[in-house]
CHARMM-style PDB file with segment names, atoms N, HN, CA, C and O in Angstrom:
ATOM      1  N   UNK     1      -8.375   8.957-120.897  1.00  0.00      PROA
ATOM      2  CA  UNK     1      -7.928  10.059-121.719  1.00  0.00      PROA
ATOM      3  C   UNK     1      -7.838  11.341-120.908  1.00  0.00      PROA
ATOM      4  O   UNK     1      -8.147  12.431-121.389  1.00  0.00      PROA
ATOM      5  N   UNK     2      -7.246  11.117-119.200  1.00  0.00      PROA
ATOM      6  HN  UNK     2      -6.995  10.232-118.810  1.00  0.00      PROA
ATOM      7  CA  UNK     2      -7.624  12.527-118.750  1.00  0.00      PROA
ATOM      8  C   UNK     2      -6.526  13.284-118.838  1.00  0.00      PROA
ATOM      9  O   UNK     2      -6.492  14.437-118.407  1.00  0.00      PROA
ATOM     10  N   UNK     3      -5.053  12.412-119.681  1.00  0.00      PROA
ATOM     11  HN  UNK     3      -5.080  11.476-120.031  1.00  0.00      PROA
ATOM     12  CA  UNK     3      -4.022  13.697-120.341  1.00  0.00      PROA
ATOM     13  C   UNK     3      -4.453  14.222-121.102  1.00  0.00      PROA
ATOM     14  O   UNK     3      -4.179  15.421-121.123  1.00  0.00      PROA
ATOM     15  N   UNK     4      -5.286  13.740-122.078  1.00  0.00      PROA
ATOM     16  HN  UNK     4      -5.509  12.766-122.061  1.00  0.00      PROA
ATOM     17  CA  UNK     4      -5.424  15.218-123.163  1.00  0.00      PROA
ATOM     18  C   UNK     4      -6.578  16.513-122.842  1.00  0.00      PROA
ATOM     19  O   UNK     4      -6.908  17.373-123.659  1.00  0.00      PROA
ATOM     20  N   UNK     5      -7.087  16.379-121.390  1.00  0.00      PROA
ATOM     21  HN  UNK     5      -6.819  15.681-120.727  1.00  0.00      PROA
ATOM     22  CA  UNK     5      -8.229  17.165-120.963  1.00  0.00      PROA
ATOM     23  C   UNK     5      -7.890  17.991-120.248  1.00  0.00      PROA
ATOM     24  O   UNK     5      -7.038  17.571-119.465  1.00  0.00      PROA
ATOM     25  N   UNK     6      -8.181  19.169-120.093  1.00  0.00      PROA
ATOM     26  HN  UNK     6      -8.874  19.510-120.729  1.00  0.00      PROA
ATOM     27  CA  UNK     6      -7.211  20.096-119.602  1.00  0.00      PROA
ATOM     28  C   UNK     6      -7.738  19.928-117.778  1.00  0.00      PROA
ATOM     29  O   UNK     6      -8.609  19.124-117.446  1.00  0.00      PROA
ATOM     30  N   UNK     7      -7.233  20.571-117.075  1.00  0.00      PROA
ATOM     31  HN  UNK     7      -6.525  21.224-117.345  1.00  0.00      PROA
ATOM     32  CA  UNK     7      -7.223  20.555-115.295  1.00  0.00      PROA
ATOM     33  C   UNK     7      -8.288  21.251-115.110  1.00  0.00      PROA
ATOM     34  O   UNK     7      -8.411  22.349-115.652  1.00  0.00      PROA
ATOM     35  N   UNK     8      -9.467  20.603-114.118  1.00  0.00      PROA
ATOM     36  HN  UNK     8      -9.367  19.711-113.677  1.00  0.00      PROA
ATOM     37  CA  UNK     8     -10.512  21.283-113.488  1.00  0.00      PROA
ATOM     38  C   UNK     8      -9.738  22.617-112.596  1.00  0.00      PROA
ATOM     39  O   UNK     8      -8.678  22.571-111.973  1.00  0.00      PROA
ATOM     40  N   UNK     9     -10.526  23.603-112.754  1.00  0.00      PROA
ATOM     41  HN  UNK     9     -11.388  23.640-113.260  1.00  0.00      PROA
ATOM     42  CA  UNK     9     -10.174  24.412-111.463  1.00  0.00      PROA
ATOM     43  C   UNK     9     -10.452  24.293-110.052  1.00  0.00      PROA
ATOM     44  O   UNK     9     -11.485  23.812-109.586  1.00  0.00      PROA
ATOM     45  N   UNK    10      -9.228  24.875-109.225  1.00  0.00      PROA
ATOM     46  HN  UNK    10      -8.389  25.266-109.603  1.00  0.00      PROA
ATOM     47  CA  UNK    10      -9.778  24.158-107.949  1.00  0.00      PROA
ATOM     48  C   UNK    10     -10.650  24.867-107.104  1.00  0.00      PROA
ATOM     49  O   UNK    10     -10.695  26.080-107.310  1.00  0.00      PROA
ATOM     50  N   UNK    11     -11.715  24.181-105.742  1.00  0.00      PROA
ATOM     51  HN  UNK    11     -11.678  23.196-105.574  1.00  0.00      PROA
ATOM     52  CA  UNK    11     -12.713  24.406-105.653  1.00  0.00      PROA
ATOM     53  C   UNK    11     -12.963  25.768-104.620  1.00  0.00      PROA
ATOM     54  O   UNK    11     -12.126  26.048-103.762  1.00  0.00      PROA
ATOM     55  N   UNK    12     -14.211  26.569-104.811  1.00  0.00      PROA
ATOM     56  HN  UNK    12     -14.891  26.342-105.508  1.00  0.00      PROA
ATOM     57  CA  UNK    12     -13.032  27.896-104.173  1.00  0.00      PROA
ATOM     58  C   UNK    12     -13.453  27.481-102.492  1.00  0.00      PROA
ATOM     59  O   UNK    12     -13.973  26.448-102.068  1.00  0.00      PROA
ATOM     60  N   UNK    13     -13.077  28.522-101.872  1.00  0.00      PROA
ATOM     61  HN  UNK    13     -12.655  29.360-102.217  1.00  0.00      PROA
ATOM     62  CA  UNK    13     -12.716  28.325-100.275  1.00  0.00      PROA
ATOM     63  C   UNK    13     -13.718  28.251 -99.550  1.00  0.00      PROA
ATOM     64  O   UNK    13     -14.615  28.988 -99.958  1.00  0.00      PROA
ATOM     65  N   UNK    14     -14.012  27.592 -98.501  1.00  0.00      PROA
ATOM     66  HN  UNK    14     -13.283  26.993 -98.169  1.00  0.00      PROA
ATOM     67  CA  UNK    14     -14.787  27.505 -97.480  1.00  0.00      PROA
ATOM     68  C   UNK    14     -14.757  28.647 -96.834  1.00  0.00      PROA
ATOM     69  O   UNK    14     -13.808  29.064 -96.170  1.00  0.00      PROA
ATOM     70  N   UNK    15     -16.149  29.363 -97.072  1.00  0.00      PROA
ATOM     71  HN  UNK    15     -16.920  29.024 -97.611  1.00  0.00      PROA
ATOM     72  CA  UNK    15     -16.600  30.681 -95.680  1.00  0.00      PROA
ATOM     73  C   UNK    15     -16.207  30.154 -94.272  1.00  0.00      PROA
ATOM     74  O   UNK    15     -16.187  29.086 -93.660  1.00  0.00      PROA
ATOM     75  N   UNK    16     -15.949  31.267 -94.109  1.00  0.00      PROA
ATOM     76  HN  UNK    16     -15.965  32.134 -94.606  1.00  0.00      PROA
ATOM     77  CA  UNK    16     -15.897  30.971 -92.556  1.00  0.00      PROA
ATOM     78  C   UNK    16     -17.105  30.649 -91.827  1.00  0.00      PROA
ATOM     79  O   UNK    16     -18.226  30.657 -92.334  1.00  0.00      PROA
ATOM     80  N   UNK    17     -16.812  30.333 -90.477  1.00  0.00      PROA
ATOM     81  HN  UNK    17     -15.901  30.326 -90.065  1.00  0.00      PROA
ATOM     82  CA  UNK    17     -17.973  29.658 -89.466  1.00  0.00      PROA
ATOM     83  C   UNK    17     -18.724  30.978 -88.860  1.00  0.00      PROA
ATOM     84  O   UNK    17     -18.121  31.848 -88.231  1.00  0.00      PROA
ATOM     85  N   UNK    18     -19.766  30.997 -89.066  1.00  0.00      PROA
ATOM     86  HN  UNK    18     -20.256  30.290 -89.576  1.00  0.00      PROA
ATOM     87  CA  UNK    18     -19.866  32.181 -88.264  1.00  0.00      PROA
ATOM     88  C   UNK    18     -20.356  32.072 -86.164  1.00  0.00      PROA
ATOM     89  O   UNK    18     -21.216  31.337 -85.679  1.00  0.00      PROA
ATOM     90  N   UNK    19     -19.557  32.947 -85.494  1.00  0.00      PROA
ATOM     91  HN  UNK    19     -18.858  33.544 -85.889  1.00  0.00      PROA
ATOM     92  CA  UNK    19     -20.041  32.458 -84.442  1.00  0.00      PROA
ATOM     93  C   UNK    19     -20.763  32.242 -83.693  1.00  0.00      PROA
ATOM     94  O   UNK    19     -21.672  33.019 -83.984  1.00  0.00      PROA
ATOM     95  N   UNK    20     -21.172  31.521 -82.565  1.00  0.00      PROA
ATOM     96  HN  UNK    20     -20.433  30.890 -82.329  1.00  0.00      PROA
ATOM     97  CA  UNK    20     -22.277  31.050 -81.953  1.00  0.00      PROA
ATOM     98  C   UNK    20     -23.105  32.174 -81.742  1.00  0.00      PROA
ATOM     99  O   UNK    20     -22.696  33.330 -81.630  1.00  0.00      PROA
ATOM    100  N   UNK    21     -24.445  31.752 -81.686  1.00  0.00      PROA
ATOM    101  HN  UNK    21     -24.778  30.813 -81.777  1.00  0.00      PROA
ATOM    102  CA  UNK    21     -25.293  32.795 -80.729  1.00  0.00      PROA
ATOM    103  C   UNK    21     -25.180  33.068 -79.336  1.00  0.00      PROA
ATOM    104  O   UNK    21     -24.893  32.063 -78.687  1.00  0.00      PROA
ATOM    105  N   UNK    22     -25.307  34.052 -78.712  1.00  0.00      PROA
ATOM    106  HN  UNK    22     -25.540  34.869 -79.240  1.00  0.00      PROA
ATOM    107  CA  UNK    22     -24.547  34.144 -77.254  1.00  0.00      PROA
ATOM    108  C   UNK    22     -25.901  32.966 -76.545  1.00  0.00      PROA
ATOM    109  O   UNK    22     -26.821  32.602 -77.277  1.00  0.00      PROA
ATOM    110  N   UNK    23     -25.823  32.587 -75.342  1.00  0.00      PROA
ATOM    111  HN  UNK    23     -25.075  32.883 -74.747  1.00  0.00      PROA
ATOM    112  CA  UNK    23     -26.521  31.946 -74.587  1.00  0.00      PROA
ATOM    113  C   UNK    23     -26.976  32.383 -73.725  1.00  0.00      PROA
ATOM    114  O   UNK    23     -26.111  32.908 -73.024  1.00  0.00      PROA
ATOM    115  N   UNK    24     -28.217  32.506 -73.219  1.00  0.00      PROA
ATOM    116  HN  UNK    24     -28.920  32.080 -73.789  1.00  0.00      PROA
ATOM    117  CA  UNK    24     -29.467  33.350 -72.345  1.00  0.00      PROA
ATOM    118  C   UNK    24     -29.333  32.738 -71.208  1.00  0.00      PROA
ATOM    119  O   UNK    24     -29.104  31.552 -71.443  1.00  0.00      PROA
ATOM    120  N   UNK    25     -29.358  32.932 -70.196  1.00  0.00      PROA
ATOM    121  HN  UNK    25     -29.544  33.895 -70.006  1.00  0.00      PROA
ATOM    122  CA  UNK    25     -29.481  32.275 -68.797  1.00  0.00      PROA
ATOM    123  C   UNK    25     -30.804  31.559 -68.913  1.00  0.00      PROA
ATOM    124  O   UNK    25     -31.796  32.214 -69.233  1.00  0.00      PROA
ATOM    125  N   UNK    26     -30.898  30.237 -68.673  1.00  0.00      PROA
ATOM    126  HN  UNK    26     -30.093  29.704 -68.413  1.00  0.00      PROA
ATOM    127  CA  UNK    26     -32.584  30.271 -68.536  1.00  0.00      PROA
ATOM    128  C   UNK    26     -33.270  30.520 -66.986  1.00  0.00      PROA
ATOM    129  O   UNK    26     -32.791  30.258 -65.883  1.00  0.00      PROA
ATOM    130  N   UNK    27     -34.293  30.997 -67.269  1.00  0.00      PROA
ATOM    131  HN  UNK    27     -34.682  31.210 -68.166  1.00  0.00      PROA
ATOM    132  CA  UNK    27     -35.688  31.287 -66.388  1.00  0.00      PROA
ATOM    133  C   UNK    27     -35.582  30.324 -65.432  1.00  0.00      PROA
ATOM    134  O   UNK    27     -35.833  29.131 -65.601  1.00  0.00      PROA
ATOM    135  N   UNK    28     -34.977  31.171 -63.793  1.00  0.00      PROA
ATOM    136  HN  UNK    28     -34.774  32.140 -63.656  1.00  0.00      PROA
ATOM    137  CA  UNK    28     -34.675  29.858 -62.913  1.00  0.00      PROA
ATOM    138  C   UNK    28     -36.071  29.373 -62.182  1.00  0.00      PROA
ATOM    139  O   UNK    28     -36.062  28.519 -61.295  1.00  0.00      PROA
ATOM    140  N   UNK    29     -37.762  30.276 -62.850  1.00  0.00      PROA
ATOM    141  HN  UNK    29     -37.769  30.969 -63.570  1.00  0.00      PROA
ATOM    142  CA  UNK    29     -39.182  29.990 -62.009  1.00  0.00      PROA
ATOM    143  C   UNK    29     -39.471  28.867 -62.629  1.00  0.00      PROA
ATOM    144  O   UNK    29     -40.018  28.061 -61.876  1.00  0.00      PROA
ATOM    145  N   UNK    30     -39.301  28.456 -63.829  1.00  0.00      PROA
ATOM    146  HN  UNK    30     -38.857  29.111 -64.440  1.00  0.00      PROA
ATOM    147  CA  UNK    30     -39.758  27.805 -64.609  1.00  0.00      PROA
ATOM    148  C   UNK    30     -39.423  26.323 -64.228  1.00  0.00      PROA
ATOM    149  O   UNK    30     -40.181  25.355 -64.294  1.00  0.00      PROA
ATOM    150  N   UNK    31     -37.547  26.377 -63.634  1.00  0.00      PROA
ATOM    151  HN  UNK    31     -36.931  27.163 -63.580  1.00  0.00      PROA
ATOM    152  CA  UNK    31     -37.441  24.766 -63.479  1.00  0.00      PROA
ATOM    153  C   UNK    31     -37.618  24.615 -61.997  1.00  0.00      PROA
ATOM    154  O   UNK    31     -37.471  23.492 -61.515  1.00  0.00      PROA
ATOM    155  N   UNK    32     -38.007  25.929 -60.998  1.00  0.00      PROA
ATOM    156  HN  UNK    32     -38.126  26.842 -61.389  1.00  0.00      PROA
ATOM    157  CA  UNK    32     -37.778  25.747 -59.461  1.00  0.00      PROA
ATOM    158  C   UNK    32     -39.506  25.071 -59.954  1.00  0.00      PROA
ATOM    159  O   UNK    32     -39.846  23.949 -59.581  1.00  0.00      PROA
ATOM    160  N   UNK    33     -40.435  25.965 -60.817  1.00  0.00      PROA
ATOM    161  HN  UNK    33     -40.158  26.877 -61.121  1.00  0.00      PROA
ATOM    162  CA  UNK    33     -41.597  25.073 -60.553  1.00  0.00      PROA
ATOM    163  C   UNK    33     -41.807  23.622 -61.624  1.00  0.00      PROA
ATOM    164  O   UNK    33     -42.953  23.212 -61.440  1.00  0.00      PROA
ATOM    165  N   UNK    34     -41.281  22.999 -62.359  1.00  0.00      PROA
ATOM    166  HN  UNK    34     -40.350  23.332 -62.509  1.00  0.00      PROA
ATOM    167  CA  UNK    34     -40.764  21.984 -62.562  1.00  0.00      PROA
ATOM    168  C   UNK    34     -40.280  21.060 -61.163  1.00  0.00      PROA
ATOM    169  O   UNK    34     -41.094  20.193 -60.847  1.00  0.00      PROA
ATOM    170  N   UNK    35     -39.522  21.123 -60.638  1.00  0.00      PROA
ATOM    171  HN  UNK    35     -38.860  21.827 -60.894  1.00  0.00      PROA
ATOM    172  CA  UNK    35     -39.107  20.395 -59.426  1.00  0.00      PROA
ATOM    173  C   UNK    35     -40.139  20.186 -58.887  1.00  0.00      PROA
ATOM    174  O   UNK    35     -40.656  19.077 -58.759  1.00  0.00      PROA
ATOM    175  N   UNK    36     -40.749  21.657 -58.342  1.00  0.00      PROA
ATOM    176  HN  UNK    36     -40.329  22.558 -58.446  1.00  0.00      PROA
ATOM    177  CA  UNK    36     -41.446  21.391 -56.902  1.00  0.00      PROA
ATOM    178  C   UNK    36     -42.923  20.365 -57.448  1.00  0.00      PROA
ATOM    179  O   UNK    36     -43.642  19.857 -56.588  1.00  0.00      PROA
ATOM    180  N   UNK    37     -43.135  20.227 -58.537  1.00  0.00      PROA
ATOM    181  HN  UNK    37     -42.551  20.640 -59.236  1.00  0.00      PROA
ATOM    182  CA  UNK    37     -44.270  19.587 -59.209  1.00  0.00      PROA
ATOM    183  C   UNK    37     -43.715  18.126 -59.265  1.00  0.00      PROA
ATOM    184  O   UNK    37     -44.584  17.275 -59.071  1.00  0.00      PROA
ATOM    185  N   UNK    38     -42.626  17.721 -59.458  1.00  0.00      PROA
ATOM    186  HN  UNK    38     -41.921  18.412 -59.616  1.00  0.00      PROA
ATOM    187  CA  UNK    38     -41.837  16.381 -59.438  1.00  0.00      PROA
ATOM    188  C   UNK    38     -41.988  15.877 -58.374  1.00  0.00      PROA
ATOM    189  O   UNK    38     -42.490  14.769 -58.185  1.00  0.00      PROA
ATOM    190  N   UNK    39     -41.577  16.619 -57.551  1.00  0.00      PROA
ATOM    191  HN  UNK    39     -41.169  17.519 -57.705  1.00  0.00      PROA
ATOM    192  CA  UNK    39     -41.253  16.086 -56.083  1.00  0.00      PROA
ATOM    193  C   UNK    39     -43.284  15.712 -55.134  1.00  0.00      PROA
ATOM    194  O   UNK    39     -43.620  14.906 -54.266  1.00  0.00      PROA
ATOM    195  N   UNK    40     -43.934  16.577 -55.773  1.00  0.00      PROA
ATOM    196  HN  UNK    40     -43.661  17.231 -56.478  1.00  0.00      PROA
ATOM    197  CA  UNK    40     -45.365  16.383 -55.442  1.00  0.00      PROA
ATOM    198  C   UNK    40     -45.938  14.898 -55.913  1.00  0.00      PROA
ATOM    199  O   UNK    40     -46.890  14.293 -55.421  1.00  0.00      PROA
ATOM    200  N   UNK    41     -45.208  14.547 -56.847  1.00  0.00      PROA
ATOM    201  HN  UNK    41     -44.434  15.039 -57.247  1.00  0.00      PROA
ATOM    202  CA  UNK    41     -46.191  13.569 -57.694  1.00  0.00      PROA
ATOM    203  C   UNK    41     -45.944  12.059 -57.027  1.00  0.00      PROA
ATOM    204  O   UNK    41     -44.963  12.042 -56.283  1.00  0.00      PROA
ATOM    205  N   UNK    42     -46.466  11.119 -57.121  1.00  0.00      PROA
ATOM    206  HN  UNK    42     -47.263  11.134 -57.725  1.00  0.00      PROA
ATOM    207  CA  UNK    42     -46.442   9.830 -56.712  1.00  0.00      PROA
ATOM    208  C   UNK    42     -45.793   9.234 -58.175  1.00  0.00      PROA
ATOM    209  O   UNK    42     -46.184   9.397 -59.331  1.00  0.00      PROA
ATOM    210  N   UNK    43     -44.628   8.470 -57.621  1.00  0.00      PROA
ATOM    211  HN  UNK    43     -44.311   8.338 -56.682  1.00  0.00      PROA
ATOM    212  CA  UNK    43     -44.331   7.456 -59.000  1.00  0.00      PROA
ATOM    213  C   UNK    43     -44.505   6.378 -58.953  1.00  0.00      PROA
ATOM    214  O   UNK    43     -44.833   5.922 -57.858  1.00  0.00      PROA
ATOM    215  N   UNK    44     -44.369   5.437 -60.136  1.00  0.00      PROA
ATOM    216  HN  UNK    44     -44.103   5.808 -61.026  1.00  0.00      PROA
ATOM    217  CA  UNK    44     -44.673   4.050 -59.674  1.00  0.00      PROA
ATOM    218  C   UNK    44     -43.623   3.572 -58.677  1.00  0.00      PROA
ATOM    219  O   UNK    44     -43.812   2.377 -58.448  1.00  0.00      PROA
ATOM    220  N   UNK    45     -42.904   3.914 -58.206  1.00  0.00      PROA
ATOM    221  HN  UNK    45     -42.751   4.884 -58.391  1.00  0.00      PROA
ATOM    222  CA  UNK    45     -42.243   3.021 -57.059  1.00  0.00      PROA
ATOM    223  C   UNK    45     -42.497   3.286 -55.523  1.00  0.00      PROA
ATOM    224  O   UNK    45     -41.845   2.707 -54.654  1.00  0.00      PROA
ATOM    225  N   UNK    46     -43.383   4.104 -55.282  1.00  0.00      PROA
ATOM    226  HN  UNK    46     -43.912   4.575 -55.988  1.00  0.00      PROA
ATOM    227  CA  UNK    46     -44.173   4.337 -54.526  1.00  0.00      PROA
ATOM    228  C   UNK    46     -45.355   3.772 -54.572  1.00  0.00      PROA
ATOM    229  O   UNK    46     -46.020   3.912 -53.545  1.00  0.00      PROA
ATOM    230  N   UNK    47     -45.999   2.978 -55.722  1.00  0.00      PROA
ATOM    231  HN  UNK    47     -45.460   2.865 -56.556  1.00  0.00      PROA
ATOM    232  CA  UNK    47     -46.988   2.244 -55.713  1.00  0.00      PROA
ATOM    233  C   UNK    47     -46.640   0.510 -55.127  1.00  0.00      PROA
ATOM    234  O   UNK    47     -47.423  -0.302 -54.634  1.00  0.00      PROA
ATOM    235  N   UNK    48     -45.221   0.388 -55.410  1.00  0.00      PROA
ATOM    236  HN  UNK    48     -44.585   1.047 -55.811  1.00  0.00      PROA
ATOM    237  CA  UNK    48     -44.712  -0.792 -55.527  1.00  0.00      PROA
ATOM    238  C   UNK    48     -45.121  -1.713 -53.945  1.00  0.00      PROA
ATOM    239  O   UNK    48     -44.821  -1.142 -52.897  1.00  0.00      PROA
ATOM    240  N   UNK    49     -45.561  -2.622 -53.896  1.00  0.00      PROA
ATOM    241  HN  UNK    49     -45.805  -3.085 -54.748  1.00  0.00      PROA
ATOM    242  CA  UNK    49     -45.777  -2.698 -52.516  1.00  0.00      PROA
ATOM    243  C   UNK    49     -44.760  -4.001 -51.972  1.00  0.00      PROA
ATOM    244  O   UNK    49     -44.766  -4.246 -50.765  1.00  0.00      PROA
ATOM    245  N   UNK    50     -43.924  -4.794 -52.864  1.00  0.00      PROA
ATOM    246  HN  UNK    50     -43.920  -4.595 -53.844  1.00  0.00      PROA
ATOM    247  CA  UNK    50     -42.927  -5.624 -53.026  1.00  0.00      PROA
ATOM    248  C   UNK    50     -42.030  -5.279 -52.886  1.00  0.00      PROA
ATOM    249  O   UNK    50     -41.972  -4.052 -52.808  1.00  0.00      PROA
ATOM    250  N   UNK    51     -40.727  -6.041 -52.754  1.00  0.00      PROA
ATOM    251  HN  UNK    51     -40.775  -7.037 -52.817  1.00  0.00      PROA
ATOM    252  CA  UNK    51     -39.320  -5.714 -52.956  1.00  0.00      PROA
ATOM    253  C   UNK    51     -39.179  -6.520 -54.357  1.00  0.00      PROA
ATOM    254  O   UNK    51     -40.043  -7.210 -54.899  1.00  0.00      PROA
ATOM    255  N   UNK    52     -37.765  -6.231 -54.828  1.00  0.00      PROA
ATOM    256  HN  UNK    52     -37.063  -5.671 -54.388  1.00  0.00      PROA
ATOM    257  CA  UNK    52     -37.140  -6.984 -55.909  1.00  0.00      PROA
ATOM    258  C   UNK    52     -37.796  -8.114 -56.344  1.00  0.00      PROA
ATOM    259  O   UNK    52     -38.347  -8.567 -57.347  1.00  0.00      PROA
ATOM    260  N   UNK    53     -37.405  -8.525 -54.687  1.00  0.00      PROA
ATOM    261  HN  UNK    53     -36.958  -8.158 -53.872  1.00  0.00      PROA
ATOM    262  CA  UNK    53     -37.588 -10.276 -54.630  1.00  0.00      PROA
ATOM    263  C   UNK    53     -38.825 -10.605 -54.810  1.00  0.00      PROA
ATOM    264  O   UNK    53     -38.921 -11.683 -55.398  1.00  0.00      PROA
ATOM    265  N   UNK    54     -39.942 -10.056 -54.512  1.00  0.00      PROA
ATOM    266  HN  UNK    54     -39.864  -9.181 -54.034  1.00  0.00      PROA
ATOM    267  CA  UNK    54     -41.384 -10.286 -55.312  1.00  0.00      PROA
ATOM    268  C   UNK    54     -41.817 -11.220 -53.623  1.00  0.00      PROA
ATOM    269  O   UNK    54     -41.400 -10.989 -52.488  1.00  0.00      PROA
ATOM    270  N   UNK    55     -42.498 -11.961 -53.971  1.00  0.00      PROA
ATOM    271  HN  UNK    55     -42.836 -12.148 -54.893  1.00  0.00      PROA
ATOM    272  CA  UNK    55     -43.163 -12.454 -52.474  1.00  0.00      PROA
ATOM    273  C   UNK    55     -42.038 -13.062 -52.113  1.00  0.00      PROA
ATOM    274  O   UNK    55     -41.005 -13.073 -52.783  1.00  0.00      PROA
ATOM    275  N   UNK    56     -42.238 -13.696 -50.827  1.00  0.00      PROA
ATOM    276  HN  UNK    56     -43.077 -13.687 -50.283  1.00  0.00      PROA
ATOM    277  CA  UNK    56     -41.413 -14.718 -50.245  1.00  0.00      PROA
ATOM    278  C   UNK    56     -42.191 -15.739 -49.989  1.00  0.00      PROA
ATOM    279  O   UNK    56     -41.764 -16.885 -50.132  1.00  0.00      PROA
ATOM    280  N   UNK    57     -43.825 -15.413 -49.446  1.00  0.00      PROA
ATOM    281  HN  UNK    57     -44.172 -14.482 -49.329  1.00  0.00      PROA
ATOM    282  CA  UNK    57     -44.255 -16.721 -49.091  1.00  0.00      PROA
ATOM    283  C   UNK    57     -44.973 -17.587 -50.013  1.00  0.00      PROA
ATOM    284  O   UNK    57     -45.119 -17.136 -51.149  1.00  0.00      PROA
ATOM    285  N   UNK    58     -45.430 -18.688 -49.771  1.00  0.00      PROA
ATOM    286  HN  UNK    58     -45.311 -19.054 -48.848  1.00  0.00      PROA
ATOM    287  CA  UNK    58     -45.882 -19.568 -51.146  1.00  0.00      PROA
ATOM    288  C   UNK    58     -47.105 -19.318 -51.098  1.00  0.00      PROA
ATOM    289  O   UNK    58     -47.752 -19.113 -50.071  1.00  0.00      PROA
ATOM    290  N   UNK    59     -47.598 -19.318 -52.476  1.00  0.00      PROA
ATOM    291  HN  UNK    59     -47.072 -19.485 -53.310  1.00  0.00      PROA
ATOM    292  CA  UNK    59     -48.803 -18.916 -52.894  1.00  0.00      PROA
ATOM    293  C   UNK    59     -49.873 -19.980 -52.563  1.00  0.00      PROA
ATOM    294  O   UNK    59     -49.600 -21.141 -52.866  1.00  0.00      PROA
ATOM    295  N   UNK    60     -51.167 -19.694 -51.923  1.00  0.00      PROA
ATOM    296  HN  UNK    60     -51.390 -18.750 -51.677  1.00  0.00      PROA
ATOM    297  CA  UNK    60     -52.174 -20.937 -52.071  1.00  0.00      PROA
ATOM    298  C   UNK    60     -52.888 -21.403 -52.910  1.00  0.00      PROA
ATOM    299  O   UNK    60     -53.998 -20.896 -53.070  1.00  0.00      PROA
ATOM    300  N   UNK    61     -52.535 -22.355 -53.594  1.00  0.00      PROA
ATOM    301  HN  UNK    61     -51.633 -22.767 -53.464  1.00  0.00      PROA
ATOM    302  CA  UNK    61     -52.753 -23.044 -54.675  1.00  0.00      PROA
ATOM    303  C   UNK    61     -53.872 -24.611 -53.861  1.00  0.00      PROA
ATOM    304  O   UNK    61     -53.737 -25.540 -53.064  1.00  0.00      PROA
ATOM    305  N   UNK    62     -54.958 -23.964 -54.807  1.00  0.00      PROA
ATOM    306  HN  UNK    62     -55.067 -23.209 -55.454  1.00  0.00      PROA
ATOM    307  CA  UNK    62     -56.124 -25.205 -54.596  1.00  0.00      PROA
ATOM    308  C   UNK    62     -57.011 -25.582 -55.518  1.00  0.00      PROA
ATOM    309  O   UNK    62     -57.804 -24.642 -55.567  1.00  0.00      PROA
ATOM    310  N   UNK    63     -57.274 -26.218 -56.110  1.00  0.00      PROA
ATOM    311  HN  UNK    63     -56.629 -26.982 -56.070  1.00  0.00      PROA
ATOM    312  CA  UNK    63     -58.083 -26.574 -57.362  1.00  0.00      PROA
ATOM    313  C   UNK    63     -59.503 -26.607 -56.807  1.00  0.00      PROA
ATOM    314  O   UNK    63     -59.620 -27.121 -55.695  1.00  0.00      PROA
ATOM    315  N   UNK    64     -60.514 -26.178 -57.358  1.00  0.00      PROA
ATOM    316  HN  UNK    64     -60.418 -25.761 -58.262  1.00  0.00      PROA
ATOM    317  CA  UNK    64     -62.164 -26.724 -56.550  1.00  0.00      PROA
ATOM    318  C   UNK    64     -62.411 -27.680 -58.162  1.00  0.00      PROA
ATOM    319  O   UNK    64     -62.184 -27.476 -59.354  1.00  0.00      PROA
ATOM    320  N   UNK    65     -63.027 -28.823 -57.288  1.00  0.00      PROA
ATOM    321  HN  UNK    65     -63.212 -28.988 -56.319  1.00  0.00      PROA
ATOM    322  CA  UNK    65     -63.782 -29.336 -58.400  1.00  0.00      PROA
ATOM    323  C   UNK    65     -65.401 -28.630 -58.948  1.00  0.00      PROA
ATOM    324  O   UNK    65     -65.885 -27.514 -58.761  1.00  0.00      PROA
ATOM    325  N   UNK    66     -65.815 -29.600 -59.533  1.00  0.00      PROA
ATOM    326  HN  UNK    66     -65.421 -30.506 -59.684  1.00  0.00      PROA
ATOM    327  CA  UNK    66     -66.785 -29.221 -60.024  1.00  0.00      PROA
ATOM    328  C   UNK    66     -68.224 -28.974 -59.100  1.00  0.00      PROA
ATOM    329  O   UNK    66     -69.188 -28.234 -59.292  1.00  0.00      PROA
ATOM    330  N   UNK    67     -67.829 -30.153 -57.786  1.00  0.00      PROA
ATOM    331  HN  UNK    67     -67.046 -30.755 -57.631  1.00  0.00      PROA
ATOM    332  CA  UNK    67     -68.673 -30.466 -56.930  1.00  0.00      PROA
ATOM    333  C   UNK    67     -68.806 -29.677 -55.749  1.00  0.00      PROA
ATOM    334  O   UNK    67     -69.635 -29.813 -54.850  1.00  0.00      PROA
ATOM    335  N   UNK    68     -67.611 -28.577 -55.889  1.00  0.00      PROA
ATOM    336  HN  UNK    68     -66.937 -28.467 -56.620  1.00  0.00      PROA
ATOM    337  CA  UNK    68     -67.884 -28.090 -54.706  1.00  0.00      PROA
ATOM    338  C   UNK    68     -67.183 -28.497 -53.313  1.00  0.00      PROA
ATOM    339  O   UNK    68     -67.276 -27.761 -52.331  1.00  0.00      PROA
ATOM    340  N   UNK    69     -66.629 -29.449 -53.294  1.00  0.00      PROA
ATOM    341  HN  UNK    69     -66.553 -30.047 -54.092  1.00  0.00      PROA
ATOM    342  CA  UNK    69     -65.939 -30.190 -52.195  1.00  0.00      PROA
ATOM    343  C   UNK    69     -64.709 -30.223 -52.489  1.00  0.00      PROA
ATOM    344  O   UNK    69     -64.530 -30.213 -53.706  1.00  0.00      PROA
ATOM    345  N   UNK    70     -63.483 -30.270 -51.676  1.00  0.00      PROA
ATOM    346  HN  UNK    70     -63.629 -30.278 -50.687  1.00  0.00      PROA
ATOM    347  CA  UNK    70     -62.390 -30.742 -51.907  1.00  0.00      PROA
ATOM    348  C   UNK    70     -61.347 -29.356 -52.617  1.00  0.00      PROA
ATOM    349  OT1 UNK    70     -60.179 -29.568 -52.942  1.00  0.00      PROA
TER     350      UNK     70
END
């Protein structure tokens, strides 16, 4: 029945955008001491004492019995 209902009005206008905030240079002490603290630190791949490939030589594998021998 939306012929016999009369027309919504249409919706009013979108405000404008308002513009950005300008952008601050940042504080170049802050990331020079950031770095120099990075570059100090040990990471784990400096712990790594392997390559990729993990060992190469074969592991010694020996069972002891119970007795002590063998």
């Amino acid at each position: 029945m939306s012929f016999l209902s009369s027309k919504t009005p249409p919706p009013p206008p979108i405000p404008p955008v308002p513009p950005p905030a300008p952008i601050k240079a940042p504080d170049t002490s802050v990331e020079d001491a950031v770095r120099a603290d990075v570059k100090r630190r040990k990471g784990r791949t400096s712990t790594i004492a392997t390559s990729g490939m993990g060992l190469t030589t074969e592991a010694e594998v020996s069972k002891t019995s119970l007795l002590g021998s063998q």
